[in-house]
Backbone as CSV, one residue per row, in Angstrom:
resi,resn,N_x,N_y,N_z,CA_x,CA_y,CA_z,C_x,C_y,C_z
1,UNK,-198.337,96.887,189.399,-197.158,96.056,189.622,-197.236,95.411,191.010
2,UNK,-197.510,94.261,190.880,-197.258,93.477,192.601,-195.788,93.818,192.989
3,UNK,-196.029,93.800,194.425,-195.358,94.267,195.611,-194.411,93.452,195.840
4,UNK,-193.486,93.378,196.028,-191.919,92.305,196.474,-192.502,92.154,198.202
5,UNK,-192.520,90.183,198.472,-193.310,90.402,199.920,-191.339,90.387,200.578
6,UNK,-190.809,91.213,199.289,-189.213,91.164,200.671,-188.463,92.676,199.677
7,UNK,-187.337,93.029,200.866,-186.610,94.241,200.255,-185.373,93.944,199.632
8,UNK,-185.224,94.837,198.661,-183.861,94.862,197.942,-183.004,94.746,198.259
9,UNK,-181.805,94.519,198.190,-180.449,94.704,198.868,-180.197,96.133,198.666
10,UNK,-180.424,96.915,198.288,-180.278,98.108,198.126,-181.484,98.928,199.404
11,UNK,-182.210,98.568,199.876,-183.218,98.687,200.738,-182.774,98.240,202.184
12,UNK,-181.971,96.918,202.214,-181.570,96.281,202.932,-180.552,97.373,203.232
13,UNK,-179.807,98.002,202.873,-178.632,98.593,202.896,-178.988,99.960,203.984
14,UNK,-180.126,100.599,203.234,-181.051,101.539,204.250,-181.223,101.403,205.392
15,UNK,-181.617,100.157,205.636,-182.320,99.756,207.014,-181.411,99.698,207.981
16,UNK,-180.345,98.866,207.448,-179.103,98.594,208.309,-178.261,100.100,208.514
17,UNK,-178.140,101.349,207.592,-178.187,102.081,208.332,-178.698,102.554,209.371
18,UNK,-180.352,102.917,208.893,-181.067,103.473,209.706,-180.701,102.550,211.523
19,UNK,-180.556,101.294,210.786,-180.704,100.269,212.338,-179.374,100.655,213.340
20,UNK,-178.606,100.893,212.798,-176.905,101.349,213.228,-176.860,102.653,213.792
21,UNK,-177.893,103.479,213.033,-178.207,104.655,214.266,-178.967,104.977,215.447
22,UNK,-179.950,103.965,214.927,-180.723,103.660,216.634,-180.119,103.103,216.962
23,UNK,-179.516,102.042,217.088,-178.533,101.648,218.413,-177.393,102.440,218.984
24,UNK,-176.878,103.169,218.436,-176.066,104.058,219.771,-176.613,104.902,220.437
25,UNK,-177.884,104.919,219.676,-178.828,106.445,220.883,-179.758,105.384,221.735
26,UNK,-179.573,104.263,221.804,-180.389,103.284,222.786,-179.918,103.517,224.066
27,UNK,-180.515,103.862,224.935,-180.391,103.654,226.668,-179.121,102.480,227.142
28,UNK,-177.933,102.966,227.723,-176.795,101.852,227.712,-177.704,100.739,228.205
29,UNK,-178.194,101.201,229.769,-178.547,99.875,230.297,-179.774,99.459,229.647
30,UNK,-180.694,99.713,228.710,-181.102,98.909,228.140,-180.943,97.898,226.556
31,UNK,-180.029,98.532,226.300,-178.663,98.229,224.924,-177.828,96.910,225.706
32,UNK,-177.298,97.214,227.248,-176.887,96.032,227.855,-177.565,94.977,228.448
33,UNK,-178.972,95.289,228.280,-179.791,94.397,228.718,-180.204,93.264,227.742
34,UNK,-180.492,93.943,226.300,-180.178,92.691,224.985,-179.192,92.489,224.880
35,UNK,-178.017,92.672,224.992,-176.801,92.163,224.922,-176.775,90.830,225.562
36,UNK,-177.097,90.665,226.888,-177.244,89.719,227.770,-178.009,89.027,227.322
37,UNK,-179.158,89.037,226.605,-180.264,87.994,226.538,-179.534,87.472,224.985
38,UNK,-179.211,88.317,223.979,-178.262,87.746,222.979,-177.779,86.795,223.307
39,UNK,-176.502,86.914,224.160,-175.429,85.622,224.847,-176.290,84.343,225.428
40,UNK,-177.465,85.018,225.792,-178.169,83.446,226.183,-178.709,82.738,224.869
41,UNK,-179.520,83.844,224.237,-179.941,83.201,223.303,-179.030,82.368,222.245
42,UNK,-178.033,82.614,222.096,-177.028,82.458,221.003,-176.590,80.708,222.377
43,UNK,-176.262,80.979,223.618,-175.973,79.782,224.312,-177.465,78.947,224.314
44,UNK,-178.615,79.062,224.274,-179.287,78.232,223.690,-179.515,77.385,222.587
45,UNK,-178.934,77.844,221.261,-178.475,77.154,220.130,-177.775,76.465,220.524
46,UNK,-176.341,76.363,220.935,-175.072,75.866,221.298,-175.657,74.821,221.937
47,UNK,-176.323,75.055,223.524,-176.523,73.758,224.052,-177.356,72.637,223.502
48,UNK,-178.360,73.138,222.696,-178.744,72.117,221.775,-178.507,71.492,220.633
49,UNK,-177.436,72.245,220.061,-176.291,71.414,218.933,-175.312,70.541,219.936
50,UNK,-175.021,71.031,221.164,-174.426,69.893,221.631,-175.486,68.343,222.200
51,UNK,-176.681,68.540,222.739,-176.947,67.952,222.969,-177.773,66.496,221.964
52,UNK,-178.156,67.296,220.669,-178.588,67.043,219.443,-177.524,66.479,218.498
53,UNK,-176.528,66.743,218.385,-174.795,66.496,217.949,-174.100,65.310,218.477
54,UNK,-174.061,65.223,219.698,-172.862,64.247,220.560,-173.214,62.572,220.124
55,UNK,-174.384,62.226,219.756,-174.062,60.854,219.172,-175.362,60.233,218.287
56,UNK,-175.161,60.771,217.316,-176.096,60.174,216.164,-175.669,58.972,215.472
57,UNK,-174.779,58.559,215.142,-174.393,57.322,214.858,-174.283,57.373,212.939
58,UNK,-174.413,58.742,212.767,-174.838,58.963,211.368,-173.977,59.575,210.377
59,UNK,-172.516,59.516,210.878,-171.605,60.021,210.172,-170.982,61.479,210.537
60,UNK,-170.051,62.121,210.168,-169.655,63.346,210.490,-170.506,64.541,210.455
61,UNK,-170.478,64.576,208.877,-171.222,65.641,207.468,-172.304,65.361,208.243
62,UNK,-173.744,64.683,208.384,-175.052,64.425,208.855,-175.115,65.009,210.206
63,UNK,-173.879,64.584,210.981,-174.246,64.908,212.325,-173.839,66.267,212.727
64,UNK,-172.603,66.895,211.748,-173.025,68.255,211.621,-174.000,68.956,211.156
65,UNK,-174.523,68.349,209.776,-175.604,69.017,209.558,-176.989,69.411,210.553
66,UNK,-177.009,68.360,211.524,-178.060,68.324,212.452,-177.715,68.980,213.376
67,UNK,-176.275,69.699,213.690,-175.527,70.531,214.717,-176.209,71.847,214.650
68,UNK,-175.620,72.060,213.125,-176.250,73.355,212.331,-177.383,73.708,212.458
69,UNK,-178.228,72.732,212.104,-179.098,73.297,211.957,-180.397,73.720,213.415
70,UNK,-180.160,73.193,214.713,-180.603,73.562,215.586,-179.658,74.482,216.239
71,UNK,-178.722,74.818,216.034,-178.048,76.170,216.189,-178.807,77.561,215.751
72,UNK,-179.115,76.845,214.965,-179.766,78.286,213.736,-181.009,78.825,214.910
73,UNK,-181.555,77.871,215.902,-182.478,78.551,216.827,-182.063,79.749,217.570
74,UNK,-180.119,79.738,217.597,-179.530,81.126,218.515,-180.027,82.279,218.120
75,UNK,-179.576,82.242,217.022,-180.116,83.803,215.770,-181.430,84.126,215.596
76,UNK,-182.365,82.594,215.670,-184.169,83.084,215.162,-184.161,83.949,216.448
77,UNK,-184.266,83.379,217.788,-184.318,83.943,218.733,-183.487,85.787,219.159
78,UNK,-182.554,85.666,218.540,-181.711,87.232,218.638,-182.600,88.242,217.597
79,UNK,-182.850,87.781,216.217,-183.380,88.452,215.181,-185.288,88.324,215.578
80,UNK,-185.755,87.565,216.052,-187.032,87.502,216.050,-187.361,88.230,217.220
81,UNK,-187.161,87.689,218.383,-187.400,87.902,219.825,-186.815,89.186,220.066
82,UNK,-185.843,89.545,219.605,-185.363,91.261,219.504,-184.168,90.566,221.004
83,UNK,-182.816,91.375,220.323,-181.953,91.396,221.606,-180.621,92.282,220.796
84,UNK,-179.582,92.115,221.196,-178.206,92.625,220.289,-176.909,91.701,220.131
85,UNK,-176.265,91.106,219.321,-175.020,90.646,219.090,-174.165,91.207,218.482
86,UNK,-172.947,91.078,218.840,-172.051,91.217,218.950,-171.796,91.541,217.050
87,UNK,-171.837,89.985,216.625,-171.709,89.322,215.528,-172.179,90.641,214.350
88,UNK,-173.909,90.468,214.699,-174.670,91.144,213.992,-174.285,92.556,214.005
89,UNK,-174.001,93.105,214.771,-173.709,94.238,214.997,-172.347,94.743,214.600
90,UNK,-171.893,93.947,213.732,-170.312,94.293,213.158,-170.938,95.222,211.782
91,UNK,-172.437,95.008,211.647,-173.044,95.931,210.774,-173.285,97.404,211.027
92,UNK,-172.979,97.885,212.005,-173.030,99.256,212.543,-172.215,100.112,211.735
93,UNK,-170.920,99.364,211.066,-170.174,100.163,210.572,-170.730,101.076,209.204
94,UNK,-172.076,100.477,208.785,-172.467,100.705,207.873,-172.890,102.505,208.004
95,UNK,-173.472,102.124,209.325,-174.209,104.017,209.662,-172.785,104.774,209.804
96,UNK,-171.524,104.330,210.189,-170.515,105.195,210.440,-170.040,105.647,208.804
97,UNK,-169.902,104.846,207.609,-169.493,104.592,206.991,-170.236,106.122,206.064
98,UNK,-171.768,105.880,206.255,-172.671,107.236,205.940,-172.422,108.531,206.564
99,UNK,-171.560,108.293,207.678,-171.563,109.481,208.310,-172.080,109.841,209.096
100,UNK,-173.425,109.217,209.373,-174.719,109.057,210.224,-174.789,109.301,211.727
101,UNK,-173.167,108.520,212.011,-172.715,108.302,213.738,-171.141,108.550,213.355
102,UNK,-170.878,108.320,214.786,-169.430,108.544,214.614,-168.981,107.051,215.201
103,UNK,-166.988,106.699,214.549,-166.661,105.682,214.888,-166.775,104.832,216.239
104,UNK,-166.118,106.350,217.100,-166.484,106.404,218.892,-167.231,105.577,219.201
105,UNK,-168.778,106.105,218.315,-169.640,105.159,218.831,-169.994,103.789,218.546
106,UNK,-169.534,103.207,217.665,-169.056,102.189,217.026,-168.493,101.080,217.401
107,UNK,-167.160,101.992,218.169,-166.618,100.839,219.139,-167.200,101.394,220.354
108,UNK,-168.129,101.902,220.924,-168.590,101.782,222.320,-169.669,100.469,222.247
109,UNK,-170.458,100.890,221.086,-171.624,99.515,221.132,-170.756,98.825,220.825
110,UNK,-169.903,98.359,220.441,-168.819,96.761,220.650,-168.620,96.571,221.562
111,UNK,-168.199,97.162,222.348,-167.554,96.665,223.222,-168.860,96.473,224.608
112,UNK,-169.356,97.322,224.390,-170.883,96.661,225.259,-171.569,95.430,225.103
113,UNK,-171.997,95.531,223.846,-172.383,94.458,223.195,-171.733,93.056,223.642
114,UNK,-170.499,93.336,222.713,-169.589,92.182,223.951,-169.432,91.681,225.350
115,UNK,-169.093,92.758,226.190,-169.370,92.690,227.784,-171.216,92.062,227.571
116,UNK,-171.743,92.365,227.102,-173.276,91.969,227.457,-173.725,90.488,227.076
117,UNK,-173.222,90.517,226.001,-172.936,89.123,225.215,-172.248,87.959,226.505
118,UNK,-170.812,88.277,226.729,-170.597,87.749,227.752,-170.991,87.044,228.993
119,UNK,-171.800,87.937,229.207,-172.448,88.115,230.631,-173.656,87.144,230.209
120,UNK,-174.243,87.064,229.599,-175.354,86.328,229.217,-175.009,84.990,229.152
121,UNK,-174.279,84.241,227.823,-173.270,83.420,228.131,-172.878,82.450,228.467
122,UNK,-172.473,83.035,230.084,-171.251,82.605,231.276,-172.803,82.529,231.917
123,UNK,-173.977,83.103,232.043,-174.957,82.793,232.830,-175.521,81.444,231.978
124,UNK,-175.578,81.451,230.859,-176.312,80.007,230.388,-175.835,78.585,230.760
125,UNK,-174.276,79.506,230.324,-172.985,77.551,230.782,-173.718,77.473,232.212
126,UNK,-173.504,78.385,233.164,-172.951,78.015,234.695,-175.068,77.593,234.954
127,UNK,-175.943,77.991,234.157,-177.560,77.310,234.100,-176.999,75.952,234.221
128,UNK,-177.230,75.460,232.448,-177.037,74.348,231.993,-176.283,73.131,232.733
129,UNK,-174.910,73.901,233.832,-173.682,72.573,234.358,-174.811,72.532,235.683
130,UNK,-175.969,73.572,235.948,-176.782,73.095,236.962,-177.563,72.452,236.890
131,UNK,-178.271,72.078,235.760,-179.301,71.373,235.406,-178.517,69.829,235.552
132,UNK,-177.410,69.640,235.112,-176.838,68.212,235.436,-177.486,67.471,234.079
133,UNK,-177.731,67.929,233.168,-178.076,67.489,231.832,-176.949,66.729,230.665
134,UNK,-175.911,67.498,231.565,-174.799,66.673,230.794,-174.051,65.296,231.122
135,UNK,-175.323,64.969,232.533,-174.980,63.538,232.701,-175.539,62.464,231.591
136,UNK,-176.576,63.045,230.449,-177.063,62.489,229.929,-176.479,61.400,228.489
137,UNK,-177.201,60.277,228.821,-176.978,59.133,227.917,-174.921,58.851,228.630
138,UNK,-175.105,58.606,229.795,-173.835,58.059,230.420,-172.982,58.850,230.440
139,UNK,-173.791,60.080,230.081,-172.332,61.616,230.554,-171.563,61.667,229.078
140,UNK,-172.524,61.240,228.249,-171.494,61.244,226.623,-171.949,62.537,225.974
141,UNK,-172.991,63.212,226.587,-173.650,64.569,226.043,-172.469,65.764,227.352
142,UNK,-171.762,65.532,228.140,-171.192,66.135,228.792,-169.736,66.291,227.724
143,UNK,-169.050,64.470,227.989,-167.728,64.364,226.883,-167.833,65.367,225.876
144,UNK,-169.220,65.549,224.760,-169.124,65.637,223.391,-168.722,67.500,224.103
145,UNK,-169.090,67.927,224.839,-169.233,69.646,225.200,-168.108,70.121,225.981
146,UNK,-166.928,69.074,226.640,-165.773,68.950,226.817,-164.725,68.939,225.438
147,UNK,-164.797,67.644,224.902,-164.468,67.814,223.572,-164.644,69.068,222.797
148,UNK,-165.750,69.409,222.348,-165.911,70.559,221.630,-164.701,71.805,222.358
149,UNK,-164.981,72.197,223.482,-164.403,73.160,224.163,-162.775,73.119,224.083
150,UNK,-162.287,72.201,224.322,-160.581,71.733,224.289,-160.155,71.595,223.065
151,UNK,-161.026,71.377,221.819,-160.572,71.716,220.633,-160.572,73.210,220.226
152,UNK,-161.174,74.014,220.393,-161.333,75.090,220.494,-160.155,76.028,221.078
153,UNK,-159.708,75.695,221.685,-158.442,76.063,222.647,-157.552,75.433,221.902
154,UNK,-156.999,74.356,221.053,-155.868,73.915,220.625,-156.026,73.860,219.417
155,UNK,-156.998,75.165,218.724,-156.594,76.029,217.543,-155.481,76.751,217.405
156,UNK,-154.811,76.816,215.988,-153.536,77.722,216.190,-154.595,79.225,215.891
157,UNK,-153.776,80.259,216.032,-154.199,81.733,215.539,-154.980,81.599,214.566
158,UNK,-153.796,81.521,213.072,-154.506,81.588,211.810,-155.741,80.832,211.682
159,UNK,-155.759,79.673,212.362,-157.244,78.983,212.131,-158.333,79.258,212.727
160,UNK,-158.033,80.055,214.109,-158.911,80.678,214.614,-159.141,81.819,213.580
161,UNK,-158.354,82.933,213.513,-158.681,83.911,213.016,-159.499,83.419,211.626
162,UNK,-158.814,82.922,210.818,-159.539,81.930,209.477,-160.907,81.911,210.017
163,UNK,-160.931,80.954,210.800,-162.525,80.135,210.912,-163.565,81.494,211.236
164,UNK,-163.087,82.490,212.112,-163.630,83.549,212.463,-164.112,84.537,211.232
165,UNK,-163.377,84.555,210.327,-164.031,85.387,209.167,-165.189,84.579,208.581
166,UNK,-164.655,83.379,208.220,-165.964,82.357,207.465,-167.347,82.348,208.167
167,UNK,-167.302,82.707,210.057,-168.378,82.327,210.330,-169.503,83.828,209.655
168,UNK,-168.426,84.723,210.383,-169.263,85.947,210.378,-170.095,86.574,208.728
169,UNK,-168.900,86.274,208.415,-169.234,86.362,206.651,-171.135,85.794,206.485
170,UNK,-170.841,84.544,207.164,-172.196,83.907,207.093,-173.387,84.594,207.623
171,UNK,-173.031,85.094,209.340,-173.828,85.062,210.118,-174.549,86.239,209.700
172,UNK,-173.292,87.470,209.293,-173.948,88.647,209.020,-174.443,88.577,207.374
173,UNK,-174.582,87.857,206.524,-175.312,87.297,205.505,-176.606,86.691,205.982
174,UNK,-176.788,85.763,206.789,-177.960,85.924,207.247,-178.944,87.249,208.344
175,UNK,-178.320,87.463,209.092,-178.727,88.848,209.462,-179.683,89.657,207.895
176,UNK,-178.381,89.926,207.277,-178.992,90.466,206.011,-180.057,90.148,205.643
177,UNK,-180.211,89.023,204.894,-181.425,88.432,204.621,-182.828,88.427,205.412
178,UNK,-182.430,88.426,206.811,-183.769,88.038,207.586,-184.435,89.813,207.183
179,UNK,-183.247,90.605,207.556,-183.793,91.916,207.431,-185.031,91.993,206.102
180,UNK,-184.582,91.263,205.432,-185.123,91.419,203.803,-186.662,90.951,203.880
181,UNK,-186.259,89.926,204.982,-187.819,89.051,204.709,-189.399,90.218,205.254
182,UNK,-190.320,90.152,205.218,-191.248,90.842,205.752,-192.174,89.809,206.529
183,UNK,-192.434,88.838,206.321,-193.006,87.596,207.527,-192.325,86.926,208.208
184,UNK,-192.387,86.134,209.390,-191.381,85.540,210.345,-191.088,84.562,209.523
185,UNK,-191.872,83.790,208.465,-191.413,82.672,207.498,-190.603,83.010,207.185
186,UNK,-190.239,84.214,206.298,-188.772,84.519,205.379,-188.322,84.404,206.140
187,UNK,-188.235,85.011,207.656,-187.157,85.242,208.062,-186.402,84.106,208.761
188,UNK,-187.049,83.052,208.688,-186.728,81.731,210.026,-186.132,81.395,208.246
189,UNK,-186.837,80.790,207.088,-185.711,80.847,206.262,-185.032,81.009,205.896
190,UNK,-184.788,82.611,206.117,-183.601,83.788,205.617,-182.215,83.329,206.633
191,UNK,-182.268,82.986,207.987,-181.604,82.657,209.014,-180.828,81.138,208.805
192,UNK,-182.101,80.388,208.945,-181.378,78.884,208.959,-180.137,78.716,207.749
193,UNK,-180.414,78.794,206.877,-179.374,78.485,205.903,-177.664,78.985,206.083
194,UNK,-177.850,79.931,206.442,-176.068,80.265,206.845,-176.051,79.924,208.114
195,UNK,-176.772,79.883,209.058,-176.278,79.545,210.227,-175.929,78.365,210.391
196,UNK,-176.859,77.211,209.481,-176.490,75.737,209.479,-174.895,75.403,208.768
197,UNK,-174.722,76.584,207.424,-173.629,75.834,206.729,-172.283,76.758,207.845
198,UNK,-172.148,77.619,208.334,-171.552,77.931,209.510,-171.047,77.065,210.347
199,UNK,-171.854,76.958,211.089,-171.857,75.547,211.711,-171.242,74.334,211.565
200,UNK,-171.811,73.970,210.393,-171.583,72.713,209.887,-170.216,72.778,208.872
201,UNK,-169.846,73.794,208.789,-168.548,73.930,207.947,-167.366,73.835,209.279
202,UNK,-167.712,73.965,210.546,-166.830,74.399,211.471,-166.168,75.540,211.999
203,UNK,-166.299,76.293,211.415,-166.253,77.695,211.428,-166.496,78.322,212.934
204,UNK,-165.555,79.716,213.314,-165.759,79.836,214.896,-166.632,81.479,215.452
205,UNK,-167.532,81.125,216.341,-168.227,82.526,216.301,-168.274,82.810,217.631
206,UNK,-167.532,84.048,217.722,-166.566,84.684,219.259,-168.166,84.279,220.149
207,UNK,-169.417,85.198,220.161,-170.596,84.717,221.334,-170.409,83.374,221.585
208,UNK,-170.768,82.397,220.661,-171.042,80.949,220.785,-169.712,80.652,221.526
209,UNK,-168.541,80.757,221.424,-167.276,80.225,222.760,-167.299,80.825,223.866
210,UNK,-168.593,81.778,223.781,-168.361,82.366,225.542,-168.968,81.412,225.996
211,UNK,-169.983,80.353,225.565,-170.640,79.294,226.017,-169.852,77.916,226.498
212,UNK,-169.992,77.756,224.827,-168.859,76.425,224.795,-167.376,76.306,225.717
213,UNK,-166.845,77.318,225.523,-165.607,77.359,226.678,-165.988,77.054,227.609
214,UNK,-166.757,77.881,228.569,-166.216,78.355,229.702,-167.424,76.945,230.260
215,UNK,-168.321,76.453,229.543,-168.771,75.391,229.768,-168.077,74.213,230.123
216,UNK,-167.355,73.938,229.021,-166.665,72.869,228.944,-165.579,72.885,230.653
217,UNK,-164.898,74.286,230.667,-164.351,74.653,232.061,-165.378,73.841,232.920
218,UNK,-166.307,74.018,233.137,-167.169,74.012,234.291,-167.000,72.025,234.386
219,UNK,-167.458,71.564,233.015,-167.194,69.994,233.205,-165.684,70.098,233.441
220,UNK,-164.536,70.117,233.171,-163.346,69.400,232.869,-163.251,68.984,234.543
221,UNK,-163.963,69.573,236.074,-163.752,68.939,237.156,-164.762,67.884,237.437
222,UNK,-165.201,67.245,236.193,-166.349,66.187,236.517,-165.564,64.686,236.295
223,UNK,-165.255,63.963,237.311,-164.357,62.506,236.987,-165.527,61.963,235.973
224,UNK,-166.799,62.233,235.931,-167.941,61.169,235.164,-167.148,61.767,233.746
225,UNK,-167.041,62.695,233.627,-166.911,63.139,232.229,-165.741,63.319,231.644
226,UNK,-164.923,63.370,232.824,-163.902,63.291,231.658,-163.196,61.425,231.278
227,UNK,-163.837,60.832,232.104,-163.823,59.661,231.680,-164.608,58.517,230.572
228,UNK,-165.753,59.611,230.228,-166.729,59.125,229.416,-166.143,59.480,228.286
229,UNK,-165.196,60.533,228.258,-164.197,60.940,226.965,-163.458,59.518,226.532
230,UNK,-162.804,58.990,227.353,-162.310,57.911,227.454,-160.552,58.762,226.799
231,UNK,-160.357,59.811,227.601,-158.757,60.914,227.589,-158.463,60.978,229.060
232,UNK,-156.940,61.275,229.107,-156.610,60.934,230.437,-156.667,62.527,230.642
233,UNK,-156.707,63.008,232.009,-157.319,64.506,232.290,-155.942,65.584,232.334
234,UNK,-154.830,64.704,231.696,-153.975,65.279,231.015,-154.707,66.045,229.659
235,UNK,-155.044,65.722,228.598,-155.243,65.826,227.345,-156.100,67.246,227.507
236,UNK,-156.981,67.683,228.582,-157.462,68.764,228.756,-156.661,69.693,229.079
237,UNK,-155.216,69.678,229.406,-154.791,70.956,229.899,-154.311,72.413,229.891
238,UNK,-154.651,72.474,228.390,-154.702,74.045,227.763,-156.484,74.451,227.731
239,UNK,-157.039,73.364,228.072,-158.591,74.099,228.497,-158.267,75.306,229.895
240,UNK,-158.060,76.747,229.945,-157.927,77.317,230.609,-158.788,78.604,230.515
241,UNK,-159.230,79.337,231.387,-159.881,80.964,231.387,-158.869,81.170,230.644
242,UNK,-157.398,81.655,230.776,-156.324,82.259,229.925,-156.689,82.038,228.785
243,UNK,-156.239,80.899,228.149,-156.572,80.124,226.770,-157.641,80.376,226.302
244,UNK,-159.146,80.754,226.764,-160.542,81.082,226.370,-159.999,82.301,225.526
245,UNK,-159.414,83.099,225.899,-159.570,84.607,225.291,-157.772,84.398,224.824
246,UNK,-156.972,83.939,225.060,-155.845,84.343,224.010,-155.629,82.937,223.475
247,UNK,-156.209,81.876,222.962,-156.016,80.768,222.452,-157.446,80.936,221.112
248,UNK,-158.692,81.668,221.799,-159.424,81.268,221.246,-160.502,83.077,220.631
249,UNK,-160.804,83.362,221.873,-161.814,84.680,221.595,-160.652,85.665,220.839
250,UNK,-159.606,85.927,221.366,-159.026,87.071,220.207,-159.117,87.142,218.648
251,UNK,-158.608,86.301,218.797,-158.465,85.848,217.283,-159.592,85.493,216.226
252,UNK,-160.852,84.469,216.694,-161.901,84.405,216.651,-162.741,86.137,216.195
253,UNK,-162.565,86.812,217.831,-163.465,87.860,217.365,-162.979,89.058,216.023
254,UNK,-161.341,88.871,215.905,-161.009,89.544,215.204,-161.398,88.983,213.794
255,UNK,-161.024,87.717,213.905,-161.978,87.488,212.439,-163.015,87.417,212.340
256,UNK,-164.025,87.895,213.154,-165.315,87.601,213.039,-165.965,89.245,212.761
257,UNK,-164.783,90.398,213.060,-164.568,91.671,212.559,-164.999,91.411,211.286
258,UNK,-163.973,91.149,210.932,-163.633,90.955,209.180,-164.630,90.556,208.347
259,UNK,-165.109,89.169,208.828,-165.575,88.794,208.016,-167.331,89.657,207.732
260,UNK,-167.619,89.840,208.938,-169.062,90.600,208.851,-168.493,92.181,208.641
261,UNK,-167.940,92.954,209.553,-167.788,94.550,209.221,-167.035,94.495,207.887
262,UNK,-166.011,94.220,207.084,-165.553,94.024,205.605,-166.090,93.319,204.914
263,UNK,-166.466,92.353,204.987,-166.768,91.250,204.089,-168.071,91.319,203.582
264,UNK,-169.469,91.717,204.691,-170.671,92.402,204.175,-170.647,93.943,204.726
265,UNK,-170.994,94.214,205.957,-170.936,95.799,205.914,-170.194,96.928,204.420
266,UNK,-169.016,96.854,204.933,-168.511,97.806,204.070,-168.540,97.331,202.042
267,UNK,-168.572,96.214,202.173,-168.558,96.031,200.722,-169.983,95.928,200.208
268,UNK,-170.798,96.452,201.002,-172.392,96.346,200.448,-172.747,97.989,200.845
269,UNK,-172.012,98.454,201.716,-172.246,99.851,201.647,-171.158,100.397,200.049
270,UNK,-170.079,100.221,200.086,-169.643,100.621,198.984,-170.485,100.261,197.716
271,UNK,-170.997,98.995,197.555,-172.098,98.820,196.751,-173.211,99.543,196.338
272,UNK,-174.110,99.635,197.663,-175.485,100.495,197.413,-175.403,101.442,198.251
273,UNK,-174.719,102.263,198.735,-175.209,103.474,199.841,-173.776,104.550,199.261
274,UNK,-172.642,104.233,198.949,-171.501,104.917,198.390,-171.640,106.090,196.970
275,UNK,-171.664,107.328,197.656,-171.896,108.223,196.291,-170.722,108.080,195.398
276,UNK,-171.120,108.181,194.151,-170.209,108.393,193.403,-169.589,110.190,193.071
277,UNK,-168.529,109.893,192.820,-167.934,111.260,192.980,-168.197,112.021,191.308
């Protein structure tokens, strides 16, 4: 019988245990050390959907699609290159779920993860506003990463929280998959596809606004840019640190709970890893 060159979902289910228990017995500071390179990596996608995004001339749908799909480089890089997210890691619940670990530890790698995520980030934006790259093509690659950011902030709750389940649902669906693949081909395939329709659906993913925010912060004191918006520097003024995390990351990360720890974790452990009584 030839060999499957990928694993079952039922296999898949294994791994992601097994994977959920090595990470809480990982060394903090070196558990916080991918955390950090996560947040960059994941702000490397971002800055190149913005910079790839801000003016194609090619319609909405197209020019998201082209958003998406160089986004999808955040994740090759987290899943290939080895690091930890936040996102991905809403799969941990799976080893608690076995019994394997305890909750404790569960939410300790969250909340690391996060802080690490963070930290990574807030180091890519405050890179990138140094590179001065967002003066590019008349400071309209700056506008489009202003824009992005101030919409983001003048989400209500529910749509944050909303958009936050849809992304994760995705992200940790691809996670899944890459796991499945056994060559870097599957897996750069296994990846792109939800990360692009993610993306490109609009959908919000708590890492990716530690970027986009606090980025956009960094432009909103640029007169080039916020005039290339062609908005008076009124129209920015719920772009705030405050507003980052109670306009946008709460809600966001809570649905981004949901949608990956319920939406795949637990309903694929109840699936394939759940004894029957």
């Amino acid at each position: 019988m030839t060999e499957l060159n990928f694993f079952s979902p039922a296999q898949i289910a294994e791994k992601m245990s097994a994977a959920g228990q090595k990470k809480v017995v990982t060394p903090t500071g070196k558990f916080f050390t991918l955390a950090i390179l996560a947040g960059a990596f994941i702000a490397f996608g971002a800055e190149l959907s913005i910079m790839i995004g801000h003016q194609t001339g090619l319609g909405v749908g197209v020019t998201k699609l082209l958003a998406g799909s160089v986004f999808s480089v955040g994740l090759m890089l987290v899943i290939i290159a080895g690091s930890e997210l936040f996102t991905g890691d809403n799969l941990i619940v799976i080893a608690a779920l076995e019994k394997k670990i305890r909750w404790s530890q569960v939410l300790n790698r969250w909340m690391l993860v996060y802080l690490g995520n963070f930290v990574g980030s807030i180091l890519l934006a405050a890179i990138m506003f140094g590179t001065g790259l967002w003066l590019t093509n008349g400071g309209l690659v700056g506008a489009s990463a202003l824009n992005i950011a101030n919409a983001k902030v003048n989400l209500t709750f529910m749509q944050a929280l909303m958009r936050g389940i849809g992304c994760n649902w995705l992200v940790c669906l691809a996670v899944w998959m890459a796991i499945s693949a056994k060559d870097i081909a599957g897996k750069i395939l296994a990846i792109y596809f939800p990360i692009m329709a993610f993306v490109a659906s609009g959908f919000e993913h708590s890492v990716a606004n530690m970027f986009f925010i606090p980025y956009g912060l960094f432009l909103k004191g640029s007169s080039t840019v916020v005039d290339a918006t062609g908005k008076a520097a009124s129209a920015f003024s719920n772009l705030t640190w405050g507003n980052l995390f109670t306009k946008n990351l709460i809600p966001v990360t809570i649905g981004n709970i949901i949608g990956g720890a319920l939406f795949v974790g637990m309903l694929y452990w109840y699936i394939y890893l759940k004894k029957e009584a």
